[in-house]
TORKOLLUM-493895 format. One line per field, with one value per residue: x, y, z of N, C-alpha, C, CB in turn; residue in one letter; residue number from 1. Coordinates in Angstrom, 2 decimals. Glycine has a CB too. Layout:
N
n.xx: c(X ...)
n.yy: c(Y ...)
n.zz: c(Z ...)
ca.xx: c(X ...)
ca.yy: c(Y ...)
ca.zz: c(Z ...)
c.xx: c(X ...)
c.yy: c(Y ...)
c.zz: c(Z ...)
cb.xx: c(X ...)
cb.yy: c(Y ...)
cb.zz: c(Z ...)
rest: c(A ...)
nr: c(NUM ...)
This chain:
190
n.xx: c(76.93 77.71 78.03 80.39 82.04 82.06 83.50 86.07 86.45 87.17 89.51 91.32 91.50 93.45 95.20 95.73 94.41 96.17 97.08 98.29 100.21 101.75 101.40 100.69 101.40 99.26 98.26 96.68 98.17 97.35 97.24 97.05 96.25 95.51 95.64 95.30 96.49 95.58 96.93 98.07 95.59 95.04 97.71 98.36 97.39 95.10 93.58 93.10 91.51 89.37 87.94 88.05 85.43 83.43 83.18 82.01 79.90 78.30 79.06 78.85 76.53 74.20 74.67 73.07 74.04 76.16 78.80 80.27 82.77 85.60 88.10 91.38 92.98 96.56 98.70 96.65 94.20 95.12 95.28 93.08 90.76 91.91 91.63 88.80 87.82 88.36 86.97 84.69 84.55 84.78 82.58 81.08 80.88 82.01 84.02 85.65 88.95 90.45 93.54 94.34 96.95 99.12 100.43 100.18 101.78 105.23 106.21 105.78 102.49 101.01 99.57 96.77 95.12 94.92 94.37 91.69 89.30 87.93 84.07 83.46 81.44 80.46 82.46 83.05 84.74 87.42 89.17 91.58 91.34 89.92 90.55 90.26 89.65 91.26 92.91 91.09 89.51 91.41 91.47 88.32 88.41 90.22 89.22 86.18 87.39 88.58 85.56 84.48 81.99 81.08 79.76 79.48 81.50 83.64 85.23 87.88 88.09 86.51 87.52 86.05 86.26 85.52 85.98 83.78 81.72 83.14 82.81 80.62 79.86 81.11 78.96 78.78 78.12 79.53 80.30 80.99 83.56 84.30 83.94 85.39 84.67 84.15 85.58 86.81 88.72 89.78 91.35 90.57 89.23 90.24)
n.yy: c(257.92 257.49 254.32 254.39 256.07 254.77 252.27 254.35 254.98 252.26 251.52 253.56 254.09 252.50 254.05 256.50 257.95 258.43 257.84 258.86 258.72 260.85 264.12 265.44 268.04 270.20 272.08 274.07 274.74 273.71 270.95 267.44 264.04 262.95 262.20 263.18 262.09 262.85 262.98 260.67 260.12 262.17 262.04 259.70 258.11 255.91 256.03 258.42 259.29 257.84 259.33 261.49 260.80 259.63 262.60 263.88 262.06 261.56 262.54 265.77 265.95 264.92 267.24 268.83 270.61 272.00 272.41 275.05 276.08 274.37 274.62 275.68 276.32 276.35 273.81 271.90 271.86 271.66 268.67 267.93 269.69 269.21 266.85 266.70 268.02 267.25 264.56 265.43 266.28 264.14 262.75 264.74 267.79 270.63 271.94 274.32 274.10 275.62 277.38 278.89 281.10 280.46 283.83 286.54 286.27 287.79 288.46 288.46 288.63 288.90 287.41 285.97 284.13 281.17 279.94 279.40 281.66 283.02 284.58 283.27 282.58 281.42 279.66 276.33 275.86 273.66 271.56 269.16 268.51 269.72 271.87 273.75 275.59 277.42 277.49 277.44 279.13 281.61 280.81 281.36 284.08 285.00 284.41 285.45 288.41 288.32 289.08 286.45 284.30 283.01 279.35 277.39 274.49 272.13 269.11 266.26 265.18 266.33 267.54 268.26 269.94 272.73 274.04 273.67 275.70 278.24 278.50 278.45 280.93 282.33 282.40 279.99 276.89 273.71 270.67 267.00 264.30 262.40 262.35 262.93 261.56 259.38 257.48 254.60 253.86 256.07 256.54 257.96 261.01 263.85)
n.zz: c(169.31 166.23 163.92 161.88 163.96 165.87 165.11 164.58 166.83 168.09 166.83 167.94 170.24 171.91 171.27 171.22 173.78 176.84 180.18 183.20 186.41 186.91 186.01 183.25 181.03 179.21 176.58 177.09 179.36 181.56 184.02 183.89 184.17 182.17 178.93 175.72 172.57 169.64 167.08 166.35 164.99 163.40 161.51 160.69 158.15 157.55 159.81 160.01 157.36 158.03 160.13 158.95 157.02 159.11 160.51 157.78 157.18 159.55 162.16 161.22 159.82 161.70 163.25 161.67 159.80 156.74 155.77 154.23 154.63 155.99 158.80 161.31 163.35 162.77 164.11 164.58 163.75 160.66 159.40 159.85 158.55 155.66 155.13 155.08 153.49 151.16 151.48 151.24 148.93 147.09 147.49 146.04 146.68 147.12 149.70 151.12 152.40 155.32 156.82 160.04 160.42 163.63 164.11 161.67 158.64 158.23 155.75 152.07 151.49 154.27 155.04 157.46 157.19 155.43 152.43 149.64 150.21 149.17 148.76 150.78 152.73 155.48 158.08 159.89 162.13 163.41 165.81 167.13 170.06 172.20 175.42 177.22 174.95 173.97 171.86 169.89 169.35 169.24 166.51 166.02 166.53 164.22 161.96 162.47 162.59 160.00 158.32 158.20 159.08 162.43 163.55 164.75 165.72 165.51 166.96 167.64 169.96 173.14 176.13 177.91 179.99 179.73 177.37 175.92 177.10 177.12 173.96 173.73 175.11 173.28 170.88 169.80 168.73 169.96 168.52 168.74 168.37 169.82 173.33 176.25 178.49 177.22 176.63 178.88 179.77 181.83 184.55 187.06 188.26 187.29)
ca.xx: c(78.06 77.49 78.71 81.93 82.82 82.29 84.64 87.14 86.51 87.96 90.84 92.14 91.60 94.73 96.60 95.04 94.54 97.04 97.14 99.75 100.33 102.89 100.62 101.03 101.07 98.38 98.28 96.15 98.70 96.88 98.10 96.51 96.64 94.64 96.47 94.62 97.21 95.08 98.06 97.72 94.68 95.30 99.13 98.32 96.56 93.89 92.76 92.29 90.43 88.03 87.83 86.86 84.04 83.05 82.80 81.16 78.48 77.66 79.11 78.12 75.05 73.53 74.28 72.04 75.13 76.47 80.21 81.35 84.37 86.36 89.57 91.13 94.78 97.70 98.85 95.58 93.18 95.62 95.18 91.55 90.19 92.30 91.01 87.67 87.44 88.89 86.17 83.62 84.97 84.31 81.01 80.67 80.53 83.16 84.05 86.71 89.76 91.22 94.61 94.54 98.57 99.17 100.74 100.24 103.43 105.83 106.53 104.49 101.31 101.26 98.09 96.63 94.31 95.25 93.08 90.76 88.11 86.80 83.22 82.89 80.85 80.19 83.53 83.14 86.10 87.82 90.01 91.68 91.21 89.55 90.11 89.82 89.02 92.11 93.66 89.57 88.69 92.05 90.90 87.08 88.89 90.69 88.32 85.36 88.35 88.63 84.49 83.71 80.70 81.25 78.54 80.16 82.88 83.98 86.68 88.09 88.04 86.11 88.05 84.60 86.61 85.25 86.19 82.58 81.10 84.12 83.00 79.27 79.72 81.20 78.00 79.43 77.87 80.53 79.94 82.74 83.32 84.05 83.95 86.88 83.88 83.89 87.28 86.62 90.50 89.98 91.26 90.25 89.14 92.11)
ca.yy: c(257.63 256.27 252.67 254.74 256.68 253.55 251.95 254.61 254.58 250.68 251.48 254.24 254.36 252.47 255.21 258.47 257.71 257.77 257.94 258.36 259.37 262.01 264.91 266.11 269.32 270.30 273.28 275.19 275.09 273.02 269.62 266.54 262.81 262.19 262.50 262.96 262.36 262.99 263.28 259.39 259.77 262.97 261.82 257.88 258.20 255.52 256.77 260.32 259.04 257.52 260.73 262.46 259.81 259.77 263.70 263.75 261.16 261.58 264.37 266.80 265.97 265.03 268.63 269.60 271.24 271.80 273.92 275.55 275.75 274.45 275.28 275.98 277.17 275.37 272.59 271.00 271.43 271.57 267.27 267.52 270.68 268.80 265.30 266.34 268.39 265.77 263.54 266.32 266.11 262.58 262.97 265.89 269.07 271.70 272.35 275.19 274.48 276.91 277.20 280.00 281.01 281.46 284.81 286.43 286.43 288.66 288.25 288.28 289.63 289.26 286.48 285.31 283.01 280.67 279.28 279.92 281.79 284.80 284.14 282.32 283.56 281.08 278.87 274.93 275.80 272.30 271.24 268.03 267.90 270.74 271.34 275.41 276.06 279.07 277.48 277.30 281.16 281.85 280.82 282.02 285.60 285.26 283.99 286.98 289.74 288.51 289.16 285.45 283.81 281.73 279.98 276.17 274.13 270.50 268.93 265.14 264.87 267.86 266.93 268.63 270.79 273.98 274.72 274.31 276.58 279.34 278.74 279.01 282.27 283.60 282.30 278.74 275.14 272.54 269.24 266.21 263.18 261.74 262.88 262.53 260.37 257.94 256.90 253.76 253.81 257.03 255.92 258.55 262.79 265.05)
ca.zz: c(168.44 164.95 163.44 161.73 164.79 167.03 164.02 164.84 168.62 168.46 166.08 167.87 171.66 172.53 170.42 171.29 175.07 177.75 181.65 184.26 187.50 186.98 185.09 181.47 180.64 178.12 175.74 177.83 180.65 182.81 184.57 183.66 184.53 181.13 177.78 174.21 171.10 168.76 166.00 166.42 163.95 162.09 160.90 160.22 156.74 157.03 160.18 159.37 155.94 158.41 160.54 157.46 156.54 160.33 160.61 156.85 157.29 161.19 163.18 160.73 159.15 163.06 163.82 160.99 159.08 155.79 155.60 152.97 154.58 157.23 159.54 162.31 164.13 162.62 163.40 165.36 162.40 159.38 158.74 159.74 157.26 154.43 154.84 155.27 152.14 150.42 151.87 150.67 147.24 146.75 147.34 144.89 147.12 147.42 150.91 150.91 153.79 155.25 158.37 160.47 161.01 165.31 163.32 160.45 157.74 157.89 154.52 151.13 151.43 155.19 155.87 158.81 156.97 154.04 151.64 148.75 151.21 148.78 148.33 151.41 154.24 157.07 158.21 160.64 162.42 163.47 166.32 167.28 171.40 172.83 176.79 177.77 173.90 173.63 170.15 168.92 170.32 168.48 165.23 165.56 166.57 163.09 161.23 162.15 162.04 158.17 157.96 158.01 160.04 162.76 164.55 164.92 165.92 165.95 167.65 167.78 171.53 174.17 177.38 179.33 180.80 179.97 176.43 175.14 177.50 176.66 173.29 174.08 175.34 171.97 170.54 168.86 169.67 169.75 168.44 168.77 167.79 170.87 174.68 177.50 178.83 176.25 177.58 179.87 180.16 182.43 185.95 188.27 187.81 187.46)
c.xx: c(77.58 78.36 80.24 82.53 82.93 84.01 86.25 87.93 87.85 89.45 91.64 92.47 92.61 95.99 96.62 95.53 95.70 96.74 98.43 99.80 101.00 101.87 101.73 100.65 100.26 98.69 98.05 96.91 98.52 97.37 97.09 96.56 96.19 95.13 95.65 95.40 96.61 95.56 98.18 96.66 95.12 96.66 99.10 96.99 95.14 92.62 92.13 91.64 89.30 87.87 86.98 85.61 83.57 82.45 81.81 79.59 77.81 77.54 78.25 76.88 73.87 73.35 73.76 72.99 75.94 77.48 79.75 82.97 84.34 87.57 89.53 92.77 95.56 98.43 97.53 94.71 93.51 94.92 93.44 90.47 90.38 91.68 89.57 87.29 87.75 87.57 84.57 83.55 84.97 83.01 80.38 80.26 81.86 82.84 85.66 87.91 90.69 92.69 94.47 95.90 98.51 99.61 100.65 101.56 103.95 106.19 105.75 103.20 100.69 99.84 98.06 95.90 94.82 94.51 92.38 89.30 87.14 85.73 82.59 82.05 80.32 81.43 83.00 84.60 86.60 88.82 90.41 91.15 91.02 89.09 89.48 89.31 90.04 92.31 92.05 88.97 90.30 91.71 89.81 87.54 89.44 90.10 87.27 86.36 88.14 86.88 83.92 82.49 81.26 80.57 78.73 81.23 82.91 85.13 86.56 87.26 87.55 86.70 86.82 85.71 86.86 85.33 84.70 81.82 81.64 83.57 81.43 78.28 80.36 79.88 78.65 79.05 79.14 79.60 81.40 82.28 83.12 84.29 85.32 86.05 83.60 84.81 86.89 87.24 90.27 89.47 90.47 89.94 90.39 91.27)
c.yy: c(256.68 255.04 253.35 255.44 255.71 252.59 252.60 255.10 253.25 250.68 252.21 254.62 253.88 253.33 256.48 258.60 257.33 258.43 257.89 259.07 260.85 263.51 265.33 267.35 269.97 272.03 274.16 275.61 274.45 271.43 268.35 265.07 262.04 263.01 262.46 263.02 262.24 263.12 261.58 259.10 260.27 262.37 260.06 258.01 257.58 255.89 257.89 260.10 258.50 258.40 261.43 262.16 259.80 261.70 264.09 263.25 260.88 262.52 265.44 266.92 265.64 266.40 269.37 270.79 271.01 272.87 273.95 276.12 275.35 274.95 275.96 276.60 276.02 274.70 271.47 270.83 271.34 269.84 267.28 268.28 270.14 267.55 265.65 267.16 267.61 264.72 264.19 266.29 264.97 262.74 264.32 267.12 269.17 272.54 272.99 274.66 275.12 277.16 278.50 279.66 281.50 282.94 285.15 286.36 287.50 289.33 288.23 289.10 289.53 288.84 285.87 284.14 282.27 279.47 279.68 280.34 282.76 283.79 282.93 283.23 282.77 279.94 277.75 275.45 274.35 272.77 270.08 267.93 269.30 270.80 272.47 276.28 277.25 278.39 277.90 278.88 281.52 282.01 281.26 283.58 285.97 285.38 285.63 288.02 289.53 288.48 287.84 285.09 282.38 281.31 278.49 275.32 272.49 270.07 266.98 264.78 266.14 267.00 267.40 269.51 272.24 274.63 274.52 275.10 278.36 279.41 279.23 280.06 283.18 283.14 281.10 277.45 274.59 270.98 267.88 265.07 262.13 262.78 262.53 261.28 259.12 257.07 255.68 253.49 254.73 256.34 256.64 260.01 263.24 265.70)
c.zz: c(167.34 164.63 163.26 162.66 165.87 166.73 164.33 166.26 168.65 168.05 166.75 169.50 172.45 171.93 170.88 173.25 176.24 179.30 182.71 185.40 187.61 185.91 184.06 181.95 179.40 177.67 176.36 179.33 181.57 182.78 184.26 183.55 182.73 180.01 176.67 172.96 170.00 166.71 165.32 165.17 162.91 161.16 160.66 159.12 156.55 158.47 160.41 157.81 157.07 159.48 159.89 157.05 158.08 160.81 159.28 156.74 158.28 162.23 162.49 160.22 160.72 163.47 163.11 159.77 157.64 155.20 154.18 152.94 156.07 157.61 160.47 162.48 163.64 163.97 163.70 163.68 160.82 158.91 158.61 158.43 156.28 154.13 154.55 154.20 151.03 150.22 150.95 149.16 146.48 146.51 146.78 145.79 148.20 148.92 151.13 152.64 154.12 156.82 158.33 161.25 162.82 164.76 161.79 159.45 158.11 156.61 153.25 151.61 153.03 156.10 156.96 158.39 155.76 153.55 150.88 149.66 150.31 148.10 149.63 152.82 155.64 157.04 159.66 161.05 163.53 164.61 166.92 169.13 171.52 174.60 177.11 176.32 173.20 171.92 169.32 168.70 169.14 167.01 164.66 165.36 164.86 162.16 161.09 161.81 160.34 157.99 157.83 159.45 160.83 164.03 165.23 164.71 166.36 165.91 167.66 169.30 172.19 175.18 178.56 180.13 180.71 179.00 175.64 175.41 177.36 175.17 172.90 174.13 174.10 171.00 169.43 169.69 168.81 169.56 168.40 169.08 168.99 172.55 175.62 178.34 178.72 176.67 178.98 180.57 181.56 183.72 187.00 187.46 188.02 188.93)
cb.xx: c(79.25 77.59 77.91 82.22 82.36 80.63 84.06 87.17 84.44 87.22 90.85 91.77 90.59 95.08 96.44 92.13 93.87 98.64 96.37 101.33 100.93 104.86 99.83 99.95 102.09 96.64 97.58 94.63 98.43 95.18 98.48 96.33 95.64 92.89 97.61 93.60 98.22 94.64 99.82 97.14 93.41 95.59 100.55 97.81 97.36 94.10 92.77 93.99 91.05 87.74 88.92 87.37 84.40 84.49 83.98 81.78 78.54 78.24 80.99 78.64 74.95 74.31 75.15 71.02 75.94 75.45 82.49 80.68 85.59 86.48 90.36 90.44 95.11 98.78 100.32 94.48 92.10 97.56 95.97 90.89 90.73 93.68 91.11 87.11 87.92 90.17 86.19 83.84 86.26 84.48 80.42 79.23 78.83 83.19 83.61 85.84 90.16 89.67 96.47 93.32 99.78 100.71 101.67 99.55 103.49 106.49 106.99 104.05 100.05 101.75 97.57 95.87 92.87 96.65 92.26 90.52 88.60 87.68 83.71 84.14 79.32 78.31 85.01 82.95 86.40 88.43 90.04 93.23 92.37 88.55 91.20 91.53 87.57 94.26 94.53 88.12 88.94 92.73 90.85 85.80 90.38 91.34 87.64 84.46 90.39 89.65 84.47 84.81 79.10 82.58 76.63 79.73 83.54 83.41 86.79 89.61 89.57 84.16 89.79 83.74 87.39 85.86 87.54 81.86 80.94 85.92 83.83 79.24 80.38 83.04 77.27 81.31 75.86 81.66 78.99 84.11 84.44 85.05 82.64 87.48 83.26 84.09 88.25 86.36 91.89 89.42 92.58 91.54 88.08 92.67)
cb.yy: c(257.00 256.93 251.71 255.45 257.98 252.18 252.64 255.26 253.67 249.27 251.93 255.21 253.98 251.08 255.56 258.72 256.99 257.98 256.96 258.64 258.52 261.18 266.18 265.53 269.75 269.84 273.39 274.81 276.07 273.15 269.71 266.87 262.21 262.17 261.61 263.98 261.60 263.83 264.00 259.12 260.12 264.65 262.43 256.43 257.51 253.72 256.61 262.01 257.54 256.07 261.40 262.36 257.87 259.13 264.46 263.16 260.01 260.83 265.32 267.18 264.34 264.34 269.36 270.49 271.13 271.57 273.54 276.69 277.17 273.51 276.11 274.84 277.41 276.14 271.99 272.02 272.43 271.80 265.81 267.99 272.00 268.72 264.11 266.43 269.51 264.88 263.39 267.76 266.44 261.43 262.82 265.38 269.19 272.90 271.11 277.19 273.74 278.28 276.49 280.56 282.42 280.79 284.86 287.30 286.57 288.42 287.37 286.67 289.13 290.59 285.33 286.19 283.40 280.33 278.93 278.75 282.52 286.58 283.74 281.14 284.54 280.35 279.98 273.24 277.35 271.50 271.86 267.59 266.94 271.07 270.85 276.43 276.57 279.57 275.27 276.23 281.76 281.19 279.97 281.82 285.78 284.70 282.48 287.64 289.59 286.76 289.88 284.29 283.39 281.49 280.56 275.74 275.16 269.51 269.94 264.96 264.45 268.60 267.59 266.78 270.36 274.47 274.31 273.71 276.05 278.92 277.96 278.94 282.54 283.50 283.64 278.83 273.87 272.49 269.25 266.70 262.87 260.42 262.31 264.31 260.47 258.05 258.83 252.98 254.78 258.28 255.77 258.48 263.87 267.06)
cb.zz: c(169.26 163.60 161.53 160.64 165.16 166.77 162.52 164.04 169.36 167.51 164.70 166.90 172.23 172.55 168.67 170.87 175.04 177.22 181.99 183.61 188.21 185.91 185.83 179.79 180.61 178.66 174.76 178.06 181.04 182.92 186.47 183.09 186.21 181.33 177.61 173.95 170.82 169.43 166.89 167.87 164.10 162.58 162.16 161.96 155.68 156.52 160.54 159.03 154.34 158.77 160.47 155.93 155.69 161.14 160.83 156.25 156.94 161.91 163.18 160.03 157.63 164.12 164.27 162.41 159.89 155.25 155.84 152.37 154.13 157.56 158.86 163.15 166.43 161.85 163.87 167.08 162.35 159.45 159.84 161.32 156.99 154.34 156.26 156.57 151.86 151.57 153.83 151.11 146.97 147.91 148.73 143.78 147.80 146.02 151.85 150.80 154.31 155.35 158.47 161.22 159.91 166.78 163.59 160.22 156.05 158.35 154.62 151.08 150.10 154.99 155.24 159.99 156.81 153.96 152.16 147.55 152.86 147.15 146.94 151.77 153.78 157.56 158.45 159.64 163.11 161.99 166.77 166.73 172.27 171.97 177.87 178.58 174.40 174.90 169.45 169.94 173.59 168.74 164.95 166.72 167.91 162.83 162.01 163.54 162.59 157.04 156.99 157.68 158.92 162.80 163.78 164.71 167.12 165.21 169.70 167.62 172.20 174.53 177.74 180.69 181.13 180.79 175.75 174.81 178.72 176.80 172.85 174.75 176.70 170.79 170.23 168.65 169.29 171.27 166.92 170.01 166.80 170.61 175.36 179.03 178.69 174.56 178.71 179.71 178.68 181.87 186.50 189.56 188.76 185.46)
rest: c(X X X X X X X X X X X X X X X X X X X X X X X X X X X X X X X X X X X X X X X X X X X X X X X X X X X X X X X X X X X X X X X X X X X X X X X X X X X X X X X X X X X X X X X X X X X X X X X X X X X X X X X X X X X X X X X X X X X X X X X X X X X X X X X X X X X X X X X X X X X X X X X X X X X X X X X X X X X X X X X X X X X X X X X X X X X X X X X X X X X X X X X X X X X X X X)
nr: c(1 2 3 4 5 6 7 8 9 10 11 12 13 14 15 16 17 18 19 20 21 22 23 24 25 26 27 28 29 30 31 32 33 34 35 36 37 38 39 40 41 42 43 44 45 46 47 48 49 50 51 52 53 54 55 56 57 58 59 60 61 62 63 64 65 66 67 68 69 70 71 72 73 74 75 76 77 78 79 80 81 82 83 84 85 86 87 88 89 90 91 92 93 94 95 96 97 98 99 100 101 102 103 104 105 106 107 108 109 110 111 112 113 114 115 116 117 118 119 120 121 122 123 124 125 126 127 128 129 130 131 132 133 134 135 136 137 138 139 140 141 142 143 144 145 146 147 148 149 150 151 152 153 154 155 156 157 158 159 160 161 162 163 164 165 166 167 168 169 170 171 172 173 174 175 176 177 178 179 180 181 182 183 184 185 186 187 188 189 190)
């Protein structure tokens, strides 16, 4: 973990993190004593600007990587794709972002993807907390259907529980910012 993700380790772990006896119910269906609100970062302005500068200047350049676009399944990776092209655009390079709709429109011209993508050919597809990986496998599925390339994926939080090896097997390393590990908070294993 670099200085700015340690930075947003400290700022954000009594926000993100929760625990309780009684299990949550997570996206993927499954029961869980260990909570990730990750909305905590994306939807509070100055810590999703240091998200962006944390995935910009550490996550991504460690994994040897250089989008030309990101995005992922609305609503998980909408704040993150936007900030972090944003963040890209500061520092003088155009990084296209892009939301994949859970459906396509009914309406209008009847997209599954939205965003300035023509001309793009390999997509960083983003997600905030990744446990079984379905919203992430969602969005790679969308993503290749529209002819794009997709060969990596980074997420706020991997909970280790199985969504990087699901994503493994479609041929996509995961990289993330932080681990379910990192968590010192975490009382006991589900």
């Amino acid at each position: 973990m670099g200085p700015l993700a340690k930075e947003l380790f400290e700022a954000t772990r009594n926000h993100i993190y929760q625990f309780r006896e009684e299990p949550f119910t997570l996206a993927s269906g499954r029961k869980s004593r260990h909570y990730f609100n990750c909305k905590k970062i994306t939807l509070v302005p100055g810590r999703l600007h240091m998200l962006a500068r944390v995935l910009r200047d550490e996550v991504i350049p460690a994994a040897g990587l250089s989008p030309e676009a990101v995005g992922g399944l609305t609503l998980g990776a909408d704040p993150i794709g936007c900030a972090l092209s944003l963040a890209y655009h500061e520092a003088g390079k155009q990084v296209v972002p892009l939301i994949v709709r859970k459906e396509a429109k009914s309406h209008g011209t009847g997209q599954k993807i939205e965003g300035e993508w023509k001309g793009v050919h390999e997509v960083l597809v983003l997600d905030d907390v990744i446990t079984t990986a379905g919203s992430t496998l969602q969005a790679v599925s969308a993503f290749r259907e529209a002819g794009l390339v997709v060969r990596h994926a980074v997420c706020i939080v991997n909970r280790e529980e199985g969504g990087e090896q699901a994503l493994r097997e479609q041929g996509i390393t995961l990289f993330q910012v932080f681990k379910k590990s990192d968590f010192s908070l975490v009382k006991d294993p589900d």
